[in-house]
N, C-alpha and C positions, 0 to 999 in steps of 0.2 A: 323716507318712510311714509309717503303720503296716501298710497293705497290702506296701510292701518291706521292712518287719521281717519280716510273715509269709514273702514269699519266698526272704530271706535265712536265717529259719530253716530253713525247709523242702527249701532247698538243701544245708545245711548236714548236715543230718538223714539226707538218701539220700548225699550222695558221701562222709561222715564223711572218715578223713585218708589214702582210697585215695592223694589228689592231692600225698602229701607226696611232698616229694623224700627221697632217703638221708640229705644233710643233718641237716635236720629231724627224721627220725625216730630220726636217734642222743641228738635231744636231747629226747626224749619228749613231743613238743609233742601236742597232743590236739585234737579236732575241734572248732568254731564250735560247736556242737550240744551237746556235752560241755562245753564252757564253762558253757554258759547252764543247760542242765542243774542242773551244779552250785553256781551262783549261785544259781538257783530252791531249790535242796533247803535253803540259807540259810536264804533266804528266807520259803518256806513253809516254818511251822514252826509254834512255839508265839504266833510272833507274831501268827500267823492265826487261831489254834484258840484261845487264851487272853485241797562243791565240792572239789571237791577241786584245790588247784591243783598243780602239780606240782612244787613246793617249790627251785624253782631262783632263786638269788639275785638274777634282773636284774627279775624280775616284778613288778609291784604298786605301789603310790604312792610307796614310799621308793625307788625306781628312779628316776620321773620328778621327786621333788623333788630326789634329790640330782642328777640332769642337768639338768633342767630351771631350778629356783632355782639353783645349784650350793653349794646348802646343806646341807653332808654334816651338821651336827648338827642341823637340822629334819627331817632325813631319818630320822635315828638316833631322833629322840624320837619320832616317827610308826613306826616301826618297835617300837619300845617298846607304846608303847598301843594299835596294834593286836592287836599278843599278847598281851598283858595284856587284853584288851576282848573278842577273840572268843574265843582258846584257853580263858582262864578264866573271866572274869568272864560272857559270855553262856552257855557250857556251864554253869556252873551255874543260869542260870534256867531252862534244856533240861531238863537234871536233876531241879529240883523240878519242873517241870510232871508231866514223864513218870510220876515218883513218886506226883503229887496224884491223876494221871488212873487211876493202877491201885489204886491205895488209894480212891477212889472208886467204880470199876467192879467189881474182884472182893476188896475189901479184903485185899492184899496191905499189906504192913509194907514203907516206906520205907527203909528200911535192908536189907532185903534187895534190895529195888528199885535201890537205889544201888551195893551190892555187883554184882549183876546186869552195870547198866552200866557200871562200873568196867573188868568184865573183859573185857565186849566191846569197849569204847572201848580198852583198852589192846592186846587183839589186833590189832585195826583201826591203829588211828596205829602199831606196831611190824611193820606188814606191807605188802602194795603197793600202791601208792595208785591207778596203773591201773586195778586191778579194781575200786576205788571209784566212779570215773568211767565206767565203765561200766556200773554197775548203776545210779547215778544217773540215765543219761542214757535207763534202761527206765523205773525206779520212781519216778520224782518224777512225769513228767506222768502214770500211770496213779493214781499217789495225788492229784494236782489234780483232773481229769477226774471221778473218781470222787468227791471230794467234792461236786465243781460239780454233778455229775449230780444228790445226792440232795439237795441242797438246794434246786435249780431244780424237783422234786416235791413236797417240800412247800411252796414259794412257791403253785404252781399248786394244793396241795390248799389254802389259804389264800387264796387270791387275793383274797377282799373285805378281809380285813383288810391290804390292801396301803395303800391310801391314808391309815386310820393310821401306819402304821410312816412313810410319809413325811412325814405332819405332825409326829411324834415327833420325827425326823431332822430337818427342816428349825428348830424352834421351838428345840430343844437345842442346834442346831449354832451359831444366831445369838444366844443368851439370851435369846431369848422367855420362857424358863422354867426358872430358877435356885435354886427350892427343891433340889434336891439335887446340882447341880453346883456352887453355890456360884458366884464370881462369873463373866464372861466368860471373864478372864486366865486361871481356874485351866483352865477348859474346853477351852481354848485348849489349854496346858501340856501336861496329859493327851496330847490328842489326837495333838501334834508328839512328845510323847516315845514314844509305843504306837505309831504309825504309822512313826517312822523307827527304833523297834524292830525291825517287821516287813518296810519295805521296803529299807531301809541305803540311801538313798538319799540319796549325800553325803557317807557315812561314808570312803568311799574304799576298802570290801572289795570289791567286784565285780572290779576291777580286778586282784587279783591272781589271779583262777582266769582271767578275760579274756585276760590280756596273754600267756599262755600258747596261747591258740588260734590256729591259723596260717588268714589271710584274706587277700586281693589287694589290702587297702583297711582303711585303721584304722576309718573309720567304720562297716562294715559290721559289725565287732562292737560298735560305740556302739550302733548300733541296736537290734541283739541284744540288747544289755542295758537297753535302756529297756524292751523289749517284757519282761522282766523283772518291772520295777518295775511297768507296767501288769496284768500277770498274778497279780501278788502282792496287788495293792491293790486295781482295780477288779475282780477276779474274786472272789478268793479269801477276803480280809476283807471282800468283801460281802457273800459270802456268809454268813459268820457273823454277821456283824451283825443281817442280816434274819431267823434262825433266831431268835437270841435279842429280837429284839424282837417278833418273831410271837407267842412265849410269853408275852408279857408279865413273863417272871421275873426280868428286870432290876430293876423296883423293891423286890427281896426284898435287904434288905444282909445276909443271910448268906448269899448268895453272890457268890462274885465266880471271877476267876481261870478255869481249866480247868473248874472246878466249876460255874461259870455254864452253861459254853456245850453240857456233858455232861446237866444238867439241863434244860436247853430244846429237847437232843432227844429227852430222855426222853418230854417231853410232847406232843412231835411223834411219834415216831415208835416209842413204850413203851420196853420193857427194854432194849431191844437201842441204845438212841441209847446210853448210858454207853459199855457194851461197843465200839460202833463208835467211837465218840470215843477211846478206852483204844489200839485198834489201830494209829486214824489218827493218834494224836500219837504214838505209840512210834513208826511210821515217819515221820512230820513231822519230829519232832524229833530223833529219832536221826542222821537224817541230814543234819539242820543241825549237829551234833553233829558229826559227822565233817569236813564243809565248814567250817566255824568253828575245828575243830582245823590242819586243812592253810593257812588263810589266817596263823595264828599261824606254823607251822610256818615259814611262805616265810619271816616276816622276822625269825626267830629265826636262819637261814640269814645274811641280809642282814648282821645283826649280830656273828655270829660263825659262823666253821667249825668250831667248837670240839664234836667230837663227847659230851663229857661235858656240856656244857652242851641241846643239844640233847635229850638222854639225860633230861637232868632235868626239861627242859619237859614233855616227853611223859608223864612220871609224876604229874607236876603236873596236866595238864591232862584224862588218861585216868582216874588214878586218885583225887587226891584231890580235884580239884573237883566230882567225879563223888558222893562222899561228901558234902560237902559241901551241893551241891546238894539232895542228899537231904532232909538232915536238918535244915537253914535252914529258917527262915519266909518265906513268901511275900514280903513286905516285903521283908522283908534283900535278898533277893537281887535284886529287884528296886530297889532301892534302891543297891545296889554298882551293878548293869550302868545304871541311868542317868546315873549317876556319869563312869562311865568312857564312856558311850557322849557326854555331851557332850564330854570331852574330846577325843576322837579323830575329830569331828565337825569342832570349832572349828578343830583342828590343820588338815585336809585344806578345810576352805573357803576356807581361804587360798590354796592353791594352785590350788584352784579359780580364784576370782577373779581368778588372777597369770597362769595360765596358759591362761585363756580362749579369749585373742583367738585361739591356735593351733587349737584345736577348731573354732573357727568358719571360720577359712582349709580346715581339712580338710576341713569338709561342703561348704564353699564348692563346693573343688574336686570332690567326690562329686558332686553335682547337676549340675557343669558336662558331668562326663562324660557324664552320665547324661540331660543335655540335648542330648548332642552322637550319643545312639545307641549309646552305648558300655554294654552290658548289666550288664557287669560289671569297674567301673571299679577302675582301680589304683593305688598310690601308691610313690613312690620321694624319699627323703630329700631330693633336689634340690628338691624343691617347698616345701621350708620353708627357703630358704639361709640364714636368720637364726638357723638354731641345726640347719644339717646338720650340724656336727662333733658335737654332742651327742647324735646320732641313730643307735645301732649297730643296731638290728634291721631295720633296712631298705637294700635294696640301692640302691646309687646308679644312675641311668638307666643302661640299656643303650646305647652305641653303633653301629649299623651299620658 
């Protein structure tokens, strides 16, 4: 269905939320386009190169497990590691990147680097999240786009060495060839923990800058959000991959990390690959930085209205993970966020799994309408009677 993801974004994109009613826009719901937006600025990030939701308490997986399971303390503890997993624990792996990338390029000192974004992260999360969303929904596809652009140039100024890089890929990906990856399992390991670093897919964050965009039809922004994970994965970490195995500087082990992938376009593209890499992960990451902080945000909301505690998140997550970040080893920090990223994986595939079969009735019904001529098909709680009282965001069928 990927041709009506495009449509549906690209609907989404020209009528943004003219179509809200007064309702709606008292409760600061934000466009289909602006969702995905800021899921993408997650997204692409450091996870590629190496959202802001609108922080209102009904949003995101601790909503549908505690209606859905009606398991208010699986809800709670998912509420928990997600804030713990994106507010802090992945802002600081944003953080050291960012730091590794400018200490790299025009060696700048980490800790000023970290001060730096300290105090823009703290401006930002104590200010308005709208205008987040808005600039998100200019500068993420202009920073993908423009990646894709200069990497799809030097593919083409490379082009013979293209059928290496795929026997590379192809021998490495199957263990054909385990001198330096060690065994299958570990290859494996790697790949599931870096890859669902970068696309969160399963993690259960999407959904809380998601479930905030107002649509006719829930799957319409399921769709929206796969086309996500497709943009994040097979575009964007292709792209780098192919940069860095173009160069060959992958079997160099003292590099690794941002440092890799800043040196393989050095060799592609001279001085200036560092510098643009420096630029492109300060806005990658920065503004995963800000989308990872407002997903914390929501379910810190969930968990309490308590404005002192809220208060404290923000400092926590603005300021000193931000240091933090800095000033860690690569390792560390990446070693916390896989930590926590499987927990808050494990937590939400549960519900995955439990609450499936409704996903699948909703596309059901998507496709039927959409078999039946109906363009722009729509959805009302009556169509899932087995847990319409569980279902507040949506109107019950209209009567004639």
């Amino acid at each position: 269905m990927i041709g009506e993801m495009f449509r549906l974004l690209a609907d989404s994109a020209t009528s943004g939320t003219s179509g809200l009613d007064d309702s709606n826009k008292r409760h600061k719901h934000i466009s289909s386009f602006q969702a995905f937006a800021v899921s993408v600025a997650t997204r692409v990030g450091t996870g590629n190169l190496a959202g802001v939701a609108t922080a209102i308490a009904i949003g995101g997986p601790a909503y549908y497990i505690s209606k859905g399971l009606h398991h208010k303390g699986m809800a709670l503890l998912y509420a928990i590691l997600i804030a713990l997993t994106f507010g802090l624990s992945y802002n600081s792996i944003q953080s050291n990147t960012i730091c590794g990338a400018m200490q790299e390029a025009f060696g700048w000192s980490p800790l000023v680097v970290g001060v730096i974004l300290s105090a823009m992260a703290l401006i930002i999360v104590f200010g308005g999240i709208h205008r987040i969303a808005n600039v998100s929904a200019v500068l993420v596809p202009l920073m993908a786009i423009g990646y894709f652009i200069l990497v799809v140039v030097i593919i083409l100024m490379n082009i013979e060495h293209i059928p290496h890089v795929m026997k590379v890929i192809v021998t490495n990906a199957f263990g054909f060839e385990q001198g330096v990856g060690g065994t299958l399992g570990a290859t494996i390991l790697i790949g599931v923990k870096r890859g669902l670093f970068s696309n969160e897919a399963g993690e259960g964050s999407a959904p809380n800058v998601a479930a905030t965009a107002i649509v006719s039809h829930p799957v319409k922004q399921g769709l929206i959000q796969a086309l996500g994970v497709f943009t994040d994965t097979l575009l964007v970490c292709s792209c780098t991959a192919f940069v860095i195995l173009i160069s060959g500087l992958y079997e160099n082990p003292e590099l690794n990390g941002i440092a890799l992938t800043q040196a393989a376009l050095d060799s592609e593209i001279g001085n200036a690959g560092p510098i643009f890499i420096a630029v492109a992960i300060l806005l990658f990451a920065f503004s995963s930085i800000i989308g990872n902080y407002y997903y914390g945000e929501a379910n810190i909301r969930f968990i309490t209205s308590n404005k002192t505690a809220l208060t404290l998140y923000r400092l926590l997550s603005g300021g000193v993970v931000m240091m933090f970040g800095a000033m860690a080893s690569l390792d560390l920090v990446w070693s916390v966020g896989d930590l926590f990223m499987a927990l808050v994986t494990a937590c939400n595939l549960v519900v995955i799994i439990t609450l499936g079969k409704y996903v699948f009735k909703l596309l059901d019904d998507y496709l039927d309408q959409k078999r039946r001529g109906i363009k722009e098909p729509t959805f009302h709680r009556g169509k899932l009677p087995e847990i319409e009282r569980d279902i507040e965001c949506w109107e019950s069928e209209k009567k004639n």
